[in-house]
N, CA, C and O atoms as a Tripos MOL2 file, in Angstrom:
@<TRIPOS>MOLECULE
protein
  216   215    54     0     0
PROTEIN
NO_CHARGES

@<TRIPOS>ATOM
      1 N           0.8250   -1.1960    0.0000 N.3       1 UNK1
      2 CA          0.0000    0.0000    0.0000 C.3       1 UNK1
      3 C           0.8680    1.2580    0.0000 C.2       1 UNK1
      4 O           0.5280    2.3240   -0.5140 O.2       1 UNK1
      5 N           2.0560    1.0200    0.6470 N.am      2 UNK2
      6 CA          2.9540    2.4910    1.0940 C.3       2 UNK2
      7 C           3.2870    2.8590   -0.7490 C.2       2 UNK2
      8 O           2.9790    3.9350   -1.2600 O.2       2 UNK2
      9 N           3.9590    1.7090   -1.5090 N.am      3 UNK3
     10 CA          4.0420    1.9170   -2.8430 C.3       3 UNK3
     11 C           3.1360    2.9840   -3.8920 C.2       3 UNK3
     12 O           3.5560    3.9890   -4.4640 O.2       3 UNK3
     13 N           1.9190    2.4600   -3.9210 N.am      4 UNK4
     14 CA          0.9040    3.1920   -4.0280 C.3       4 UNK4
     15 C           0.9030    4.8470   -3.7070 C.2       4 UNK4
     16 O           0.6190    5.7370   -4.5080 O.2       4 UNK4
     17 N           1.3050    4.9960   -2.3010 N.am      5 UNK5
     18 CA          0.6980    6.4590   -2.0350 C.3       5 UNK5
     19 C           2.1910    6.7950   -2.2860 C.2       5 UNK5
     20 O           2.2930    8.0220   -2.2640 O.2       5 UNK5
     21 N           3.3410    6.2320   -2.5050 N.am      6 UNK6
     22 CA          4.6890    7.2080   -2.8940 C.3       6 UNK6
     23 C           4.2190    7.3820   -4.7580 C.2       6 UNK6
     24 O           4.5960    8.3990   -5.3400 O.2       6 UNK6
     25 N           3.8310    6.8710   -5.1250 N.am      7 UNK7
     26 CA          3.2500    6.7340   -6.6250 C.3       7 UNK7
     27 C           2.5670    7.4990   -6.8400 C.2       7 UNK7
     28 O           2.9380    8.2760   -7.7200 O.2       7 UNK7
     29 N           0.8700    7.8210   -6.0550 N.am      8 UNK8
     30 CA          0.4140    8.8120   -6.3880 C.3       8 UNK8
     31 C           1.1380   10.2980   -6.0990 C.2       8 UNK8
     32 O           1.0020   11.2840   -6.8230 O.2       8 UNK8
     33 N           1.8250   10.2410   -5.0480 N.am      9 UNK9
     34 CA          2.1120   11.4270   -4.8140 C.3       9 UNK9
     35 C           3.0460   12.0640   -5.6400 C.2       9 UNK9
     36 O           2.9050   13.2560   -5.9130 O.2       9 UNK9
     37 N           4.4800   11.0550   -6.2960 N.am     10 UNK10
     38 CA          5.4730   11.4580   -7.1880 C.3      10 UNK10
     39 C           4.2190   11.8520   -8.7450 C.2      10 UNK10
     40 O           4.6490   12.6910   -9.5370 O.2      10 UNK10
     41 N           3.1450   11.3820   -8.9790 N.am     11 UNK11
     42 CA          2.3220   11.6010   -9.8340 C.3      11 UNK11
     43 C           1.8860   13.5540   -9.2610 C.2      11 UNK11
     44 O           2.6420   14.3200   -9.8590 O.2      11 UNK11
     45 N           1.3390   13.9690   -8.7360 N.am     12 UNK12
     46 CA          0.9680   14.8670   -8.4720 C.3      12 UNK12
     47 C           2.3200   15.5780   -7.9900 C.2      12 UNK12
     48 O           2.1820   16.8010   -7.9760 O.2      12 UNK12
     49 N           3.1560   15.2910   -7.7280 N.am     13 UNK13
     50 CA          4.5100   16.4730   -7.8710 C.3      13 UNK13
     51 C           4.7780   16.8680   -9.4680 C.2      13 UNK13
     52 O           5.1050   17.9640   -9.9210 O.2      13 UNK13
     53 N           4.4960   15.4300  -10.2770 N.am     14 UNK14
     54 CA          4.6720   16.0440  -11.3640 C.3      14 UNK14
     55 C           3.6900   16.7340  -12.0130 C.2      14 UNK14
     56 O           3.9620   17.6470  -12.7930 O.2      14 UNK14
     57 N           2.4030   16.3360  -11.7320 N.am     15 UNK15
     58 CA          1.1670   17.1260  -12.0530 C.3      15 UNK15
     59 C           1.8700   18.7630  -11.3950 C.2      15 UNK15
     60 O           1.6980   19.7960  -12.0420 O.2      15 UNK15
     61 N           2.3860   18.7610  -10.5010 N.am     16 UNK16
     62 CA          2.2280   20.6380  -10.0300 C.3      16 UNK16
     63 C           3.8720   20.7080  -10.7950 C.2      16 UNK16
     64 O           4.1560   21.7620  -11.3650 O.2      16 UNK16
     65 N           4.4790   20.0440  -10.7880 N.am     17 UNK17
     66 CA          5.6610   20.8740  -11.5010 C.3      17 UNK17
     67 C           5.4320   21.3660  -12.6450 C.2      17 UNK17
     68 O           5.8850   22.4510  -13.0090 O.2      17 UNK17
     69 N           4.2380   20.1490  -13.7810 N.am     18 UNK18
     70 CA          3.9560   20.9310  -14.8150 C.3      18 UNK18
     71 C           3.2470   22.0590  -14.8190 C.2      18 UNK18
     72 O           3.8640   23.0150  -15.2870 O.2      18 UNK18
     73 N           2.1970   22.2660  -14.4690 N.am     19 UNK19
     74 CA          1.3520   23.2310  -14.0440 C.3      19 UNK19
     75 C           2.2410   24.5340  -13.7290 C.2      19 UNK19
     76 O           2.0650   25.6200  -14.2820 O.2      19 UNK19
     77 N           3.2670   24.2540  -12.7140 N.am     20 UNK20
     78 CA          4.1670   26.0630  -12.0360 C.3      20 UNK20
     79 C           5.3990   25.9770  -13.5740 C.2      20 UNK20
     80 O           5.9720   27.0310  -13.8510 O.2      20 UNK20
     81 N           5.5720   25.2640  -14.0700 N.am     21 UNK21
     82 CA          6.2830   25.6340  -15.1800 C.3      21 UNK21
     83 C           5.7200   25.5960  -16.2000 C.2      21 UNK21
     84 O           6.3400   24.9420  -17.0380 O.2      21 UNK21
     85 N           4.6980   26.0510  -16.5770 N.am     22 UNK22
     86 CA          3.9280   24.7400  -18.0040 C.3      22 UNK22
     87 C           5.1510   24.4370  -18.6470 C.2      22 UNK22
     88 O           6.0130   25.2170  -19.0530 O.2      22 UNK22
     89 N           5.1110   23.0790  -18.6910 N.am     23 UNK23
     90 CA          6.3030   22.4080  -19.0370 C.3      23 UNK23
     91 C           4.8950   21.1850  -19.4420 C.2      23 UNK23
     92 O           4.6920   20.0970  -18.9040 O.2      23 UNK23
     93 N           4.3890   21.6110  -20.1530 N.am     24 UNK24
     94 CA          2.9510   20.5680  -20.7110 C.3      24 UNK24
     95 C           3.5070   19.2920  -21.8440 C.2      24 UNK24
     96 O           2.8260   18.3620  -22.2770 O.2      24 UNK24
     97 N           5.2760   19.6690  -22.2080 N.am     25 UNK25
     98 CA          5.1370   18.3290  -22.5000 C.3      25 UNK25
     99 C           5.3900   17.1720  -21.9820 C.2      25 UNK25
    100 O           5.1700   16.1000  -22.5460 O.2      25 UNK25
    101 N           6.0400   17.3650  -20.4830 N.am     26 UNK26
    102 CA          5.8650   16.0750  -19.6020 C.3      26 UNK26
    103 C           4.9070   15.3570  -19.5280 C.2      26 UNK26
    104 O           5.1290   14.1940  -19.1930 O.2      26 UNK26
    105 N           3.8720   15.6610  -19.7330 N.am     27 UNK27
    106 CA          2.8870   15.2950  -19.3820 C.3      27 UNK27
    107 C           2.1030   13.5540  -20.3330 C.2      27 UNK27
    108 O           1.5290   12.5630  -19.8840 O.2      27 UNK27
    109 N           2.5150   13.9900  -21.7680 N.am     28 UNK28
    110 CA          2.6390   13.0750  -22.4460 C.3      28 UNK28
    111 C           3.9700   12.1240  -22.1540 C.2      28 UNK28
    112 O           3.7640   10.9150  -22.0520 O.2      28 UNK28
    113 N           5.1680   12.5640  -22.0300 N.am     29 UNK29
    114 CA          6.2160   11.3230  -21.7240 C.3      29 UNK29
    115 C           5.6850   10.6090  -20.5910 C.2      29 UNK29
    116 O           5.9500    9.4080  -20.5660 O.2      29 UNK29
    117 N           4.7880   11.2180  -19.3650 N.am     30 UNK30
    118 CA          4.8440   10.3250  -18.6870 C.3      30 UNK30
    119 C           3.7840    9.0300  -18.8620 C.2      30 UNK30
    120 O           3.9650    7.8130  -18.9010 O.2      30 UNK30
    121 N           2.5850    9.8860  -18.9500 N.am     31 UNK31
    122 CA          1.6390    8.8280  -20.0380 C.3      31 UNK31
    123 C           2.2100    7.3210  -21.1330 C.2      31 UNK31
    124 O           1.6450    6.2280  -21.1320 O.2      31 UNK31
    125 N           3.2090    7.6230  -21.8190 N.am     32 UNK32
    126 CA          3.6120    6.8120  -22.7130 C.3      32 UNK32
    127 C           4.6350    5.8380  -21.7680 C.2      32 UNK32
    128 O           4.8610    4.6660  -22.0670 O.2      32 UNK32
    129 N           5.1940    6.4840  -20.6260 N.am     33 UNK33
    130 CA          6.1520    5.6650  -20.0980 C.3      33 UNK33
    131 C           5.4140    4.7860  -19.1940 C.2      33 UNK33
    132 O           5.5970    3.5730  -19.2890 O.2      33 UNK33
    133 N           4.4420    5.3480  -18.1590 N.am     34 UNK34
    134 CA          3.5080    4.1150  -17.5370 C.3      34 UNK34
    135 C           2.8160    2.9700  -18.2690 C.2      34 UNK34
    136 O           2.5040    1.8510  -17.8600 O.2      34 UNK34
    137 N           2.6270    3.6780  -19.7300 N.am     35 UNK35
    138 CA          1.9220    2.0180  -20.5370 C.3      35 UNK35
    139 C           3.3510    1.6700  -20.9730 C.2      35 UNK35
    140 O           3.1660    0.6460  -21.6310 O.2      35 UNK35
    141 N           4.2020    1.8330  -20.9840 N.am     36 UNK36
    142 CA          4.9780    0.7920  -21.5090 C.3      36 UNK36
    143 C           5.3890    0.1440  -20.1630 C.2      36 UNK36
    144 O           5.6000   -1.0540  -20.3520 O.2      36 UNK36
    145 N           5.6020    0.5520  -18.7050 N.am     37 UNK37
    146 CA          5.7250    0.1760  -17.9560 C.3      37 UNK37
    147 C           4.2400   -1.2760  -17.4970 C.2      37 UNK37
    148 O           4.3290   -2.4740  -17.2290 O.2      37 UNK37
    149 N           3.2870   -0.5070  -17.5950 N.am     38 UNK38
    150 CA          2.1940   -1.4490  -18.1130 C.3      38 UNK38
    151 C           2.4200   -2.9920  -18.8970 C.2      38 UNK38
    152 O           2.3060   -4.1740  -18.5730 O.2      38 UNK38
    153 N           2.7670   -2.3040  -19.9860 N.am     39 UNK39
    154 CA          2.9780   -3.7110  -20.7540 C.3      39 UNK39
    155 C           4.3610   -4.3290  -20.7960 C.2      39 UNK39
    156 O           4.7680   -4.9540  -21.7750 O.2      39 UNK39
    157 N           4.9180   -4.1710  -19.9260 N.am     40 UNK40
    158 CA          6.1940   -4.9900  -19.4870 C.3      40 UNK40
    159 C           5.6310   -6.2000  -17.9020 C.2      40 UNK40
    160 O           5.5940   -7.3740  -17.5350 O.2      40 UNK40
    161 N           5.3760   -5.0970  -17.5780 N.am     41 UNK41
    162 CA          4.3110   -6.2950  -16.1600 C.3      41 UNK41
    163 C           3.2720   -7.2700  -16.7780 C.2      41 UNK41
    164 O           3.3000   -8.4740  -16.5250 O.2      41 UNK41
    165 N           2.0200   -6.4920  -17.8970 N.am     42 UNK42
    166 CA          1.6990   -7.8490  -18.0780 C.3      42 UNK42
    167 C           2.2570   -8.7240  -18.8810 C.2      42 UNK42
    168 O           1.9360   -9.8930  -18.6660 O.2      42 UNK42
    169 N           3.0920   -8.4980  -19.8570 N.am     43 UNK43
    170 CA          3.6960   -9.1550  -20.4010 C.3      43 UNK43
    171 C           4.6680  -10.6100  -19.5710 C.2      43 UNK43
    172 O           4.5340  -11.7930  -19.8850 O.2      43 UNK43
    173 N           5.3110  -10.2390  -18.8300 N.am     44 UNK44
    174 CA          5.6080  -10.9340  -18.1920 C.3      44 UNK44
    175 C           5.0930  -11.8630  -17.1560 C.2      44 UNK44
    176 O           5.8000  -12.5750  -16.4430 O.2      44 UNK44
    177 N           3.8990  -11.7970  -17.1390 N.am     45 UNK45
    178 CA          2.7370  -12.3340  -16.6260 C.3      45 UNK45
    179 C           1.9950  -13.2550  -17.4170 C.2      45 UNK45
    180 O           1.4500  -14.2590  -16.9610 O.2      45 UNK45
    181 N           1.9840  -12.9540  -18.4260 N.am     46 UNK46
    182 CA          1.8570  -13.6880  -19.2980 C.3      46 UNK46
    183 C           2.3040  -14.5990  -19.8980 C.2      46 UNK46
    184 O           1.6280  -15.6140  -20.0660 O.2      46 UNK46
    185 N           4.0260  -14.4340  -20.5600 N.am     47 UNK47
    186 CA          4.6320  -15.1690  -21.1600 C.3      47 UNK47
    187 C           4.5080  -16.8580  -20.9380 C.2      47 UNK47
    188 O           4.2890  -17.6590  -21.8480 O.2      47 UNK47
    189 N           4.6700  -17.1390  -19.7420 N.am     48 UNK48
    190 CA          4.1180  -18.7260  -19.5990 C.3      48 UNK48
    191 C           3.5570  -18.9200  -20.3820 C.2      48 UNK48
    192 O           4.1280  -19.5030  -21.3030 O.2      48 UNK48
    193 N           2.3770  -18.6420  -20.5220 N.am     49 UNK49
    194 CA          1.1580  -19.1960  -21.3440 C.3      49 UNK49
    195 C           0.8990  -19.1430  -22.6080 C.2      49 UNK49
    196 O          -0.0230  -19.7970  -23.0950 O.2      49 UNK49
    197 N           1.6420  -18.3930  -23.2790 N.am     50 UNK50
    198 CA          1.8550  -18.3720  -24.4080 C.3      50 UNK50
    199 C           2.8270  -19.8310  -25.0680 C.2      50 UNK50
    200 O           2.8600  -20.2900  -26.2090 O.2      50 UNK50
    201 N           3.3110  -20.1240  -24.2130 N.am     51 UNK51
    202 CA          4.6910  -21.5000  -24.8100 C.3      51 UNK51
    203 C           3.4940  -22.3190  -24.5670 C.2      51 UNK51
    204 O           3.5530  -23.3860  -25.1790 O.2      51 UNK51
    205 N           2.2400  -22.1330  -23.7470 N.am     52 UNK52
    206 CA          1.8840  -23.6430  -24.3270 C.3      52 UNK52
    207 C           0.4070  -23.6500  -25.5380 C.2      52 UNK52
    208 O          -0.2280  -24.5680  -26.0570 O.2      52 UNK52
    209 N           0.3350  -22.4850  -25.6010 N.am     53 UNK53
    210 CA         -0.0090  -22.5000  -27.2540 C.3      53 UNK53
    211 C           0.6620  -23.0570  -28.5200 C.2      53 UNK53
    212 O           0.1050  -23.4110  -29.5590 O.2      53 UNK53
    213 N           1.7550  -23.0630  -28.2710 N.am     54 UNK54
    214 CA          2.4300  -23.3010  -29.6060 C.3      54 UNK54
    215 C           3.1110  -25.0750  -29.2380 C.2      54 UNK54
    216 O           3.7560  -25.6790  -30.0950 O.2      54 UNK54
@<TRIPOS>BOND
     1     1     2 1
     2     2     3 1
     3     3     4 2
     4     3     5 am
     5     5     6 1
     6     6     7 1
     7     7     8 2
     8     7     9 am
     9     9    10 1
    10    10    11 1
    11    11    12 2
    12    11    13 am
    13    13    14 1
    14    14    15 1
    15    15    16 2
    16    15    17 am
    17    17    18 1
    18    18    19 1
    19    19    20 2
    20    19    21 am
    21    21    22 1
    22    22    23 1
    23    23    24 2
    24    23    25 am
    25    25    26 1
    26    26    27 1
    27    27    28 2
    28    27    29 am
    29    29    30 1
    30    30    31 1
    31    31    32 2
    32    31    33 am
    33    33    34 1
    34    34    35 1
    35    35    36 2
    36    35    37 am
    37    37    38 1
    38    38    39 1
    39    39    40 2
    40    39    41 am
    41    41    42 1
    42    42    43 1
    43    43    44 2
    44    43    45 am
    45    45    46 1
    46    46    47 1
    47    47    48 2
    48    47    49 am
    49    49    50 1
    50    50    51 1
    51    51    52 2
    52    51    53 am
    53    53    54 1
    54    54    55 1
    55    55    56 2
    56    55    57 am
    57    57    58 1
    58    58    59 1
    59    59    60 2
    60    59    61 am
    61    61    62 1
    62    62    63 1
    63    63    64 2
    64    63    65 am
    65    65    66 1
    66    66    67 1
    67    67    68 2
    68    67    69 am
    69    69    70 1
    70    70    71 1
    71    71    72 2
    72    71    73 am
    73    73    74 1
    74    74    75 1
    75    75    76 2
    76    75    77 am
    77    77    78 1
    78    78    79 1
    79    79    80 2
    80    79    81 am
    81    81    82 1
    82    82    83 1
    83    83    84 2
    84    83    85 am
    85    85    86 1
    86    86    87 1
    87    87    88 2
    88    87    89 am
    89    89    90 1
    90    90    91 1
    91    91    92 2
    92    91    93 am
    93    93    94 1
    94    94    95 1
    95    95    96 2
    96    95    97 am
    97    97    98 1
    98    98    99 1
    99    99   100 2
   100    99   101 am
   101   101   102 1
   102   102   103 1
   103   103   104 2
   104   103   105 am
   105   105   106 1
   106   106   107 1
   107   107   108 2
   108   107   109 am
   109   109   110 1
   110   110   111 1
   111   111   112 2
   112   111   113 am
   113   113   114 1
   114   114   115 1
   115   115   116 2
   116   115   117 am
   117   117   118 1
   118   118   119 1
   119   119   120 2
   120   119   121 am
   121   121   122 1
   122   122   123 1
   123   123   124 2
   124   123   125 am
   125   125   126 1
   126   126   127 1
   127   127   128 2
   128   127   129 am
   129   129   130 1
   130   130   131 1
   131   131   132 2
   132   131   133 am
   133   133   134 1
   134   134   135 1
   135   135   136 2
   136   135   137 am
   137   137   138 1
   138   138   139 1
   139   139   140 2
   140   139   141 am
   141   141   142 1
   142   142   143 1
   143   143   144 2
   144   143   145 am
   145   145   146 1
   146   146   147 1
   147   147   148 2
   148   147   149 am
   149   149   150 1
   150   150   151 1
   151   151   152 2
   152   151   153 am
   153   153   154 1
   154   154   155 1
   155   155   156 2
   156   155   157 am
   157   157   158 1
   158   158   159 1
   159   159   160 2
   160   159   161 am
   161   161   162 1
   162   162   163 1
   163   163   164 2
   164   163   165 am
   165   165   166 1
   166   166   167 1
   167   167   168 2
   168   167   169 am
   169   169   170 1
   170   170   171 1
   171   171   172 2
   172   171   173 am
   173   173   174 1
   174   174   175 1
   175   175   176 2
   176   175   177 am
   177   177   178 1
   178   178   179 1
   179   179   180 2
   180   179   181 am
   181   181   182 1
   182   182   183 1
   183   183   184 2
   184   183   185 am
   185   185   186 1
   186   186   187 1
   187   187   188 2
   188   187   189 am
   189   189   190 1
   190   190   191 1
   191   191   192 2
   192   191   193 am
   193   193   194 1
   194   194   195 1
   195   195   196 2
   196   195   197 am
   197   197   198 1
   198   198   199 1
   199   199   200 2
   200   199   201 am
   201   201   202 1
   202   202   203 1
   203   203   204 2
   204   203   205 am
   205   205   206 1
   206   206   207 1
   207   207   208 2
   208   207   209 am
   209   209   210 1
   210   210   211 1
   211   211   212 2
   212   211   213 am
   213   213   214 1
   214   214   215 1
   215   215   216 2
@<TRIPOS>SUBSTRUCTURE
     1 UNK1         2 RESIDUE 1 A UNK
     2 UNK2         6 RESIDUE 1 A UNK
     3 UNK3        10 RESIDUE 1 A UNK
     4 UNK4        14 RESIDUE 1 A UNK
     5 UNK5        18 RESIDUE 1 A UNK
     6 UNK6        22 RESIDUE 1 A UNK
     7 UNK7        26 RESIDUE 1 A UNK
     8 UNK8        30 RESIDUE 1 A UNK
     9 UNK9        34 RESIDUE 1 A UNK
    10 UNK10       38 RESIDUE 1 A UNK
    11 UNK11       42 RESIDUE 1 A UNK
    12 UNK12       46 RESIDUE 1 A UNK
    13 UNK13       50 RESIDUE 1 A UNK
    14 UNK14       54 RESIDUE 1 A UNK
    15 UNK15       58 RESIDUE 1 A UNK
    16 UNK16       62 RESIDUE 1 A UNK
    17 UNK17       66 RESIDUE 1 A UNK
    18 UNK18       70 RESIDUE 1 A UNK
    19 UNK19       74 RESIDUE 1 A UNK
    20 UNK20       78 RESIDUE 1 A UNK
    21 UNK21       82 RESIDUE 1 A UNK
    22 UNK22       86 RESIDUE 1 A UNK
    23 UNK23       90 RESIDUE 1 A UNK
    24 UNK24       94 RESIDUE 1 A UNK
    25 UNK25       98 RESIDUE 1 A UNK
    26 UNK26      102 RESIDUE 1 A UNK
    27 UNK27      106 RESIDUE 1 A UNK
    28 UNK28      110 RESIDUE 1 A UNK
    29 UNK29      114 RESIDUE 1 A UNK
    30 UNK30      118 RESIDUE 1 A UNK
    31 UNK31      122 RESIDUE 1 A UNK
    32 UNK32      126 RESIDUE 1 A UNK
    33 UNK33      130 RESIDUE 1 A UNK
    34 UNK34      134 RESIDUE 1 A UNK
    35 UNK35      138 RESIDUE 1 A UNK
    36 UNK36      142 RESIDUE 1 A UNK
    37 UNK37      146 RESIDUE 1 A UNK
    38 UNK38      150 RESIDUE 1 A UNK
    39 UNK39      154 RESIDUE 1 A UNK
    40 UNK40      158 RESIDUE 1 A UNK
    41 UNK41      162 RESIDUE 1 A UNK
    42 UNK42      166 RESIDUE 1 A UNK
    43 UNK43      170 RESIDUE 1 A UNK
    44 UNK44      174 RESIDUE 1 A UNK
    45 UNK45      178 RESIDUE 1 A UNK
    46 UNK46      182 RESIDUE 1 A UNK
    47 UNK47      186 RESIDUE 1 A UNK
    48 UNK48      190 RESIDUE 1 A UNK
    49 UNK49      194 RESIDUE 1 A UNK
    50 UNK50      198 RESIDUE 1 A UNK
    51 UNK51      202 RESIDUE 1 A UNK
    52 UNK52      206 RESIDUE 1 A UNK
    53 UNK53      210 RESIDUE 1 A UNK
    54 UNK54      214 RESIDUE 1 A UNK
């Protein structure tokens, strides 16, 4: 759970850093970096199950 609330909160530091700098294109890198972070977890969650398809 502690994970979580250091997560949201580094989320909303960067939410106000963009905001006091508009620095608005962070905002998209970080977006693109959590889904790829995304699809590395499930991916790897996955992979098992894929070898016994084939």
């Amino acid at each position: 759970m502690r994970k979580f609330t250091h997560f949201f909160r580094l989320m909303g530091e960067l939410k106000a850093f963009a905001v006091q700098n508009k620095a608005w294109w962070i905002v998209p890198l970080v977006i693109v970096l959590l889904l790829y972070g995304v699809l590395i977890v499930s991916g790897q969650a996955v992979a098992p199950f894929i070898y016994t398809l084939f």
